[in-house]
Each structure stands twice: as structure tokens, then as C-alpha cells.
C-alpha positions in Angstrom: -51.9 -32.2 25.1 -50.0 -32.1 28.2 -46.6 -32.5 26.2 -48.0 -29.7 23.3 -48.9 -27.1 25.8 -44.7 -27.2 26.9 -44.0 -27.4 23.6 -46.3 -24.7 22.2 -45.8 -22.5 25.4 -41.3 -22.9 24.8 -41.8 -22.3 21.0 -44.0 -19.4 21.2 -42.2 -17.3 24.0 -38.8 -18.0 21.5 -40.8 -16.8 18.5 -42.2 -13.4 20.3 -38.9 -12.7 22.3 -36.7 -10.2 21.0 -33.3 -7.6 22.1 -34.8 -6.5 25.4 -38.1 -7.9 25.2 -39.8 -10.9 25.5 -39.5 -13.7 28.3 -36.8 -14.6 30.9 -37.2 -17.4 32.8 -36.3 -17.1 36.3 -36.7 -20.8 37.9 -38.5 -24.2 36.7 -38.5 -26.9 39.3 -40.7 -29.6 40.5 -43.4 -28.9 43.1 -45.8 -30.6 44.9 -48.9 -29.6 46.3 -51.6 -31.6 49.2 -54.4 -31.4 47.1 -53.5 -31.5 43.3 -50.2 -33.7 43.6 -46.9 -33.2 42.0 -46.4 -30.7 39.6 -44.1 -28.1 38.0 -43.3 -24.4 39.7 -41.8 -21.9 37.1 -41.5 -18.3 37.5 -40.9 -15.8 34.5 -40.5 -12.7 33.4 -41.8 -10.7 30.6 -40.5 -7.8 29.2 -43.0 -6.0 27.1 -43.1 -2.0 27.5 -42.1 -1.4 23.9 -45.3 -3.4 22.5 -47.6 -1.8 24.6 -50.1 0.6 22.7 -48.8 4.7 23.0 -51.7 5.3 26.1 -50.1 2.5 28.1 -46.8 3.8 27.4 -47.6 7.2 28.6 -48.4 5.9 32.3 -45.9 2.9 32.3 -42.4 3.6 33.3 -39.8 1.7 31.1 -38.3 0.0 33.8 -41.6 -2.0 33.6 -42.1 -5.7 33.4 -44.6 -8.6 34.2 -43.7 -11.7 36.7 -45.2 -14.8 36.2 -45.6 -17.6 38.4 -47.5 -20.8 37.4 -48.4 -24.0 39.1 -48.9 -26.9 36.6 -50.6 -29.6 37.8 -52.3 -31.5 34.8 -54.9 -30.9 33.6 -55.1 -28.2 36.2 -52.9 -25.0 36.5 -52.9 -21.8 38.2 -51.3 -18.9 36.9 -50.5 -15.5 38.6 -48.9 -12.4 36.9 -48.1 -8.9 38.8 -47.0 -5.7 37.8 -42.9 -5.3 38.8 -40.6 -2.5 38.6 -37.1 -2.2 38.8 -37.8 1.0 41.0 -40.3 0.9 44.1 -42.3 3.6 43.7 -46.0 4.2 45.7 -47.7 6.1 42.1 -46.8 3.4 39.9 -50.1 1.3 38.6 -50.8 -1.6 40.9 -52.0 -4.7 38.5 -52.4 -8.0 38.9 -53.9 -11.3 36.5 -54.8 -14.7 37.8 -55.9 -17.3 35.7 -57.3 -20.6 36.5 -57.0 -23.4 34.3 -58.6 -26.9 33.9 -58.8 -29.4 30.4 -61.8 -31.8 30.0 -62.8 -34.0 27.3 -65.8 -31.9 26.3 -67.1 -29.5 23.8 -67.4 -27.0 26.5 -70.6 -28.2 27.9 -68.9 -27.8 31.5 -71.0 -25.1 33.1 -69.9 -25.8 36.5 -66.2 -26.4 36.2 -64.9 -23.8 38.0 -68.0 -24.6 40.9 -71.6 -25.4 41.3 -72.4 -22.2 43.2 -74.0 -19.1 41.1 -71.8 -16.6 40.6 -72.1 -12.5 40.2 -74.2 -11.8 36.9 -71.4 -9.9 35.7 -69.3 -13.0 35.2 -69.3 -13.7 31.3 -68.9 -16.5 29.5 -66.6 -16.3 26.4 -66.4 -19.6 24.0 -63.0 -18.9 21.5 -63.1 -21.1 18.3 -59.5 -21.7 17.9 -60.4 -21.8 13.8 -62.7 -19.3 12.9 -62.3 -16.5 15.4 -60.7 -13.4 14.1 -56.7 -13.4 15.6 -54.8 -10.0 15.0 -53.2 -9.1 11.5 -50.2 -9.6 13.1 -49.9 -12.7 14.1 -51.4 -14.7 11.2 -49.7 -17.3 9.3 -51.4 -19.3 6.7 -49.2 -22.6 8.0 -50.9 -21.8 11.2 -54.5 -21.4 9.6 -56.4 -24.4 11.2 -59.3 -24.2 8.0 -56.3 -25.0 5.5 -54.4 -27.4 7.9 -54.2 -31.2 8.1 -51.7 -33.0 10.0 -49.4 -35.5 8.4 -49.1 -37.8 11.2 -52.2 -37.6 12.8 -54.5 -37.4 9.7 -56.4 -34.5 12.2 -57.8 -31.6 9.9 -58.7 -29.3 7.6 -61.6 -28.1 10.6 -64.6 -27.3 8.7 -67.3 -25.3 10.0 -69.1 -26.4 12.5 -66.0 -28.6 13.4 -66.8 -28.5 17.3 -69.7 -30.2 16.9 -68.6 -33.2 14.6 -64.7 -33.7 15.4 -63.9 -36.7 17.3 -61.7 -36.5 19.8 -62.3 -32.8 21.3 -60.5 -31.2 24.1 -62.2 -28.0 25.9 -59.7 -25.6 27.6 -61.1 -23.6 30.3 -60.1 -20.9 31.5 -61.2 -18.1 34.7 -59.5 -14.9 33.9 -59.1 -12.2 36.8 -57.8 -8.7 36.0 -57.1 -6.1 38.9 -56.0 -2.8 38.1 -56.3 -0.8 41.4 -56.3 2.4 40.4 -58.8 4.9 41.2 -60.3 6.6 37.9 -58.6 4.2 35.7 -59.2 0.2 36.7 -62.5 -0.3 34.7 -60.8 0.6 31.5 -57.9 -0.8 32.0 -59.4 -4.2 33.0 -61.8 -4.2 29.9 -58.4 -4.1 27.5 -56.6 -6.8 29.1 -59.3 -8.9 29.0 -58.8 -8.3 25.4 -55.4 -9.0 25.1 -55.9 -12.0 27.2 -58.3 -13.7 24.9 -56.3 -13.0 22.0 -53.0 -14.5 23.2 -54.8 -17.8 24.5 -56.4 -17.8 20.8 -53.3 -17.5 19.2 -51.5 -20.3 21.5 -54.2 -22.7 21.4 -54.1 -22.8 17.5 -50.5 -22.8 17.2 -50.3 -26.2 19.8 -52.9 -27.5 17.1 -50.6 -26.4 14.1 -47.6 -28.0 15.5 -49.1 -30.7 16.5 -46.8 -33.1 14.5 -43.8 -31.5 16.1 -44.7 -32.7 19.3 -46.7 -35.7 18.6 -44.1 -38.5 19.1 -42.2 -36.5 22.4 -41.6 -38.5 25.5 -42.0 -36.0 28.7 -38.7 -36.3 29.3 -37.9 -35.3 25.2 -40.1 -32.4 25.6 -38.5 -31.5 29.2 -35.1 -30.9 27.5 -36.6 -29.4 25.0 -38.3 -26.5 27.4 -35.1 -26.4 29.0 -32.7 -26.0 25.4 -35.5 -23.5 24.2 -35.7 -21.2 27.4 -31.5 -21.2 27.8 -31.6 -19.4 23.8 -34.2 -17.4 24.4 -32.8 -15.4 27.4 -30.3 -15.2 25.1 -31.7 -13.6 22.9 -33.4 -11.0 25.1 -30.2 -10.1 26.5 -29.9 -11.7 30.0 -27.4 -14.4 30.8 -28.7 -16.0 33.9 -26.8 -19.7 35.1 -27.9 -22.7 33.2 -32.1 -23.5 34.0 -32.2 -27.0 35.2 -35.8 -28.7 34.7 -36.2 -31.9 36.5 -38.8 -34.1 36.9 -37.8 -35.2 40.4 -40.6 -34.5 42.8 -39.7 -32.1 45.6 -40.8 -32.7 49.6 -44.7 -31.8 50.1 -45.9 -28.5 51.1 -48.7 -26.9 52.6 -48.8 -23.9 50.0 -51.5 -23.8 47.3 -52.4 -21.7 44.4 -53.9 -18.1 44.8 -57.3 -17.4 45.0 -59.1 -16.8 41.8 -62.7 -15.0 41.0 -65.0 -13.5 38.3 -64.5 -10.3 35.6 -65.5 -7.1 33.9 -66.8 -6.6 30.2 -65.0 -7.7 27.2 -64.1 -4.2 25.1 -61.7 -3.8 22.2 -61.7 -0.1 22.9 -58.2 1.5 24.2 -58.6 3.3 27.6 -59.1 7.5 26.4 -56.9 8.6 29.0 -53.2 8.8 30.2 -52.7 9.9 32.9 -54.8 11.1 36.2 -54.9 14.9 37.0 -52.6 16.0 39.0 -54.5 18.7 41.1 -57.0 16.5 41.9 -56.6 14.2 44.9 -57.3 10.9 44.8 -60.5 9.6 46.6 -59.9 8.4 50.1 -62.0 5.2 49.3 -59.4 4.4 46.1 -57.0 1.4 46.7 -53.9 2.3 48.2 -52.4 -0.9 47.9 -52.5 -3.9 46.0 -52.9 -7.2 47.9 -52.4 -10.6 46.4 -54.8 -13.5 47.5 -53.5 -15.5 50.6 -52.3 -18.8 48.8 -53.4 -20.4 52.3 -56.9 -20.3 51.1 -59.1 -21.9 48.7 -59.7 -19.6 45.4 -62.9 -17.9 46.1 -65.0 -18.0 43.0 -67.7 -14.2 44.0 -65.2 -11.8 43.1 -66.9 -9.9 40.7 -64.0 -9.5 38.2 -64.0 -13.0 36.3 -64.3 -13.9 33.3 -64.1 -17.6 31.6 -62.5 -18.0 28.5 -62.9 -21.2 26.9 -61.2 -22.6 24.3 -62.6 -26.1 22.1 -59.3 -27.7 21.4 -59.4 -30.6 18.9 -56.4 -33.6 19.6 
């Protein structure tokens, strides 16, 4: 799976990626880290303002977009996504996502994963059936409909119901989902509908690296490597920016002291868009609202109280 998630990840961001949207990437290297080893550093970003729904629209300037920066280290990966704008501007929304990542051989029996210690009863656990849960009209494809699927190479497939349970082998994903959205009047909204959106895209990639499996099957790392690195090149392309040519390398870079961001615990899953746009203008803004927003010191370990978690976990059958 570790060759499938580059391959899935490549494949879907060409797919989704159009004239001014979609995602750049900005750098893919090597990068090693004291605890979890060597790895691979890559930083993008996504440009997405025209497919956010009309009420986001209204309070996100168009000179918006998303940078990512992930830390693979398999079968653990951190991922960190912030708010950007071509502008500096103090009023602009002040947002943040980090995700925590780590694949076990499981059905999803893993209570403790993420750590032993109880954490805030608002954290939620939320178990995605990469087969029978619902995905948006939009994105379906019958070739990607894992109840109608078999693999030709792998003999994997069609997964019945109640497939978790009897399918041999099984792969858990899980996943510790933080959203920040900092704004006074606004955040608890906001948060509950990316939380929705996040669950939704990890669905959607989870059971396309299952329906492609026998594209990716028989790559070497270094097949898939060039692959990622072919894939990326056409796709900022094809979003419109021409940055020099992205070299990916499996060469490990000298050791470093730095570490992954912190990560912590969530708010309530809602499919309901936020009933607002924008905040009044004659009324000032409480002095105890967040001014600014400040990313977790990657110095430190993650810190697993924060009451805005949420675990995603996704049974993953390879």
C-alpha cells in the first residue's frame, strides 16, 4: 500500500486539477527525521476557491489557496495544511488542518493508536467503509464501485457486505483529523464542515487506491517515484503554473532535529453549511477572540488533549 497511496494520491490530484485550480506542487525531497527515520518532505499547493460552496466564497478572497506540507514516514505520516493568501491581510480567516496518519494490519480494533491516555469526551470516533458508505454524486464511478469490482491480478473483490469482517488480508487506515478555524463567531461552524469534506475526500481516495489496485500492483518504488514525478510535472501544467522540473529522489538527506507538528482531538461531524457570511461589521469583535493563528511548535511531541480531534478510520482491504 505504500506504492498505491503515491500512486492513488499522483492520479487523483491529475484527475481533480483543472485551468487555475487544482494542485501545484512546490518541492518533493527526501527527509529524515530522529524518531521515525527516513522519509519523504513534499510541499503543495491547492487551488480550490471556485469549488468552494457560495457561503465560503462570500468570506474567501480569490487570491485564496491551501499549502500543504506532509512528512511521509511509512506507515506513519503527518500532514499540515494552512490557509495562504497572495495578499497579507490581518481580517482574512485564519485556518489550519493537521492530520495524523498511521496503517496497521487490523480491522480497526486499534483503540489506542494514536495513545493510551483518555482523551476529551468530545473526541469522536468515525469508522468509513470504503464500499458501502455513501460518496458524493459527483464523484462516483461505477469502475470505481468496490461492490461491483474484482481485480484481475489480484483475484481481490467484489466486497460483499460485511466484507470487513470476513476479507483476508485487511489494512486499517487511521487517521486524527484537527480543524482550527480561529475566528470569533464563526470557528464552530466552520470546523463541523470541513470535517465533512475531510471524510469525504479520504473516502473517495481510499476506494480509488483499491480500484486501481492493478495499476499499481507490479510497481517498483523507484517505478512509482517516476511516476509521481511525470504525473505532478503535467499536472502543474495543466493548472497553469510552469515551475522548473520536480526532482524526486530517493537519496536520504543529513539528519535533523525537526519533527512533525503537534496534533490533537475535534468538533462534531455536521453535513450542514455554515448560515452565515460574513461577521457584522458594527460590532466589534470580543477581546477574548483569537487574534492570531499559531501553528504547533514542531520541536514538540503532538499533544493528543486538544479538544478539536477527530479520528477517521478507514478498513482498507490489500
Amino acid at each position: 500500500y505504500r506504492i498505491g497511496q503515491l500512486y492513488m494520491i499522483s492520479k487523483h490530484s491529475h484527475e481533480q486539477s483543472e485551468r487555475g485550480e487544482g494542485v501545484e506542487v512546490v518541492q518533493n525531497e527526501p527527509y529524515e527525521d530522529p524518531e521515525h527515520g527516513q522519509g519523504q518532505f513534499t510541499e503543495k499547493r491547492i487551488y480550490l476557491n471556485n469549488k468552494l460552496p457560495s457561503w465560503a466564497r462570500a468570506v474567501v478572497p480569490k487570491i485564496f489557496y491551501v499549502t500543504e506540507k506532509a512528512w511521509n514516514y511509512y506507515p506513519y505520516t503527518i500532514t499540515v495544511l494552512i490557509a495562504s493568501f497572495l495578499l497579507q491581510c490581518s481580517f482574512l480567516p485564519k485556518f489550519s488542518i493537521h492530520i495524523e496518519t498511521k496503517y496497521e494490519d487490523n480491522k480497526g480494533s486499534n483503540d489506542n493508536i494514536f495513545g493510551s491516555e483518555p482523551r476529551d469526551e468530545e473526541t469522536e470516533v468515525c469508522a468509513v467503509d470504503i464500499a458501502y458508505d455513501e460518496i458524493p454524486e459527483r464523484h462516483y464511478k461505477e469502475s470505481e464501485d468496490l461492490r461491483y469490482f474484482k481485480s484481475k491480478k489480484t483475484d481481490r473483490g467484489l466486497l460483499q457486505e460485511g466484507w470487513i469482517d470476513t476479507q483476508d488480508p485487511i489494512m486499517c487506515s487511521y487517521k486524527l483529523v484537527t480543524v482550527k478555524f480561529e475566528v470569533w463567531g464563526l470557528q464552530t461552524r466552520v470546523e463541523q464542515f470541513v470535517h465533512k469534506v475531510i471524510r469525504d475526500v479520504l473516502l473517495l481516495g481510499h476506494r480509488q487506491a483499491f480500484a486501481w489496485v492493478d495499476e499499481w500492483i507490479d510497481m517498483t518504488m523507484e517505478e512509482v517515484r517516476e511516476y509521481e514525478r511525470a504525473t505532478q510535472e503535467a499536472t502543474n501544467l495543466k493548472i497553469g503554473t510552469f515551475p522548473p522540473a520536480i526532482s524526486i529522489t530517493e537519496t536520504p538527506l543529513p539528519s535533523v532535529t525537526r519533527s512533525g507538528p503537534n496534533s490533537a482531538p475535534s468538533t462534531p461531524l455536521s453535513t450542514e453549511a455554515p448560515e452565515f457570511l460574513t461577521v457584522p461589521k458594527e460590532r466589534p469583535r470580543k477581546k477574548s477572540a483569537p487574534e492570531t493563528l499559531t501553528l504547533p511548535d514542531p520541536e514538540k511531541q503532538p499533544d493528543l488533549h486538544n479538544k478539536s480531534c477527530r479520528c477517521q478510520q478507514c478498513s482498507v482491504s490489500y
